[in-house]
C-alpha positions in Angstrom: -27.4 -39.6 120.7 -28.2 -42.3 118.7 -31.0 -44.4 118.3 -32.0 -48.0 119.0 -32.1 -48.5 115.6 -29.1 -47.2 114.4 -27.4 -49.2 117.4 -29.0 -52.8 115.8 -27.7 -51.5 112.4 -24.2 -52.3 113.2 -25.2 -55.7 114.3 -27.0 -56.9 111.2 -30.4 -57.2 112.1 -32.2 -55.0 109.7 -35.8 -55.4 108.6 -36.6 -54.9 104.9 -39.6 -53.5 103.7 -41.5 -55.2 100.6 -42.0 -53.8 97.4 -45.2 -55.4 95.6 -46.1 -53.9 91.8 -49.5 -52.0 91.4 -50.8 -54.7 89.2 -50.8 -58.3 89.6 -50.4 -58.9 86.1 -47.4 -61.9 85.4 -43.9 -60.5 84.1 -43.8 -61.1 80.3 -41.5 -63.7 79.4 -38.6 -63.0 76.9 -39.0 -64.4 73.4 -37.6 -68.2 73.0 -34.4 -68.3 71.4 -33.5 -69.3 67.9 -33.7 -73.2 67.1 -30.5 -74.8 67.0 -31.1 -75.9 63.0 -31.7 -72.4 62.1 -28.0 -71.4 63.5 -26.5 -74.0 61.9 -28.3 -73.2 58.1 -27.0 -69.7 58.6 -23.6 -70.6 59.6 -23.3 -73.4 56.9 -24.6 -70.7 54.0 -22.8 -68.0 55.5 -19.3 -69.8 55.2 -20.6 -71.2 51.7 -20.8 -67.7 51.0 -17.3 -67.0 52.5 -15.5 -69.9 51.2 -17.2 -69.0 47.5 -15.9 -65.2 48.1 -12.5 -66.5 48.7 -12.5 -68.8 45.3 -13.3 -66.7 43.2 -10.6 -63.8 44.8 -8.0 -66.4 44.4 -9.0 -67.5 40.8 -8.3 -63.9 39.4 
């Protein structure tokens, strides 16, 4: 036979139970991303690089 709880289940009236952490410490942030300059020196040296690479394959 089943119970009055498993007879609510079906109806959508379900009680959670809460979960709280054993410390109350806060939850560590994640490290800010890269500036937006930094990104473009790298891309702008990296395709220097690149477009250099390519000039001096072509030259031979």
């Amino acid at each position: 036979m089943p119970s009055a709880r498993a007879a609510t289940a079906g109806l959508g009236d379900i009680q959670m139970e809460s979960i709280r952490p054993d410390t109350t410490d806060p939850i560590p942030l994640r490290p800010a991303p890269n500036q937006f300059g930094t990104i473009m020196l790298r891309f702008v040296g990296l395709l220097a690089v690149a477009i250099a690479i390519l000039a001096f394959v072509y030259s031979r």
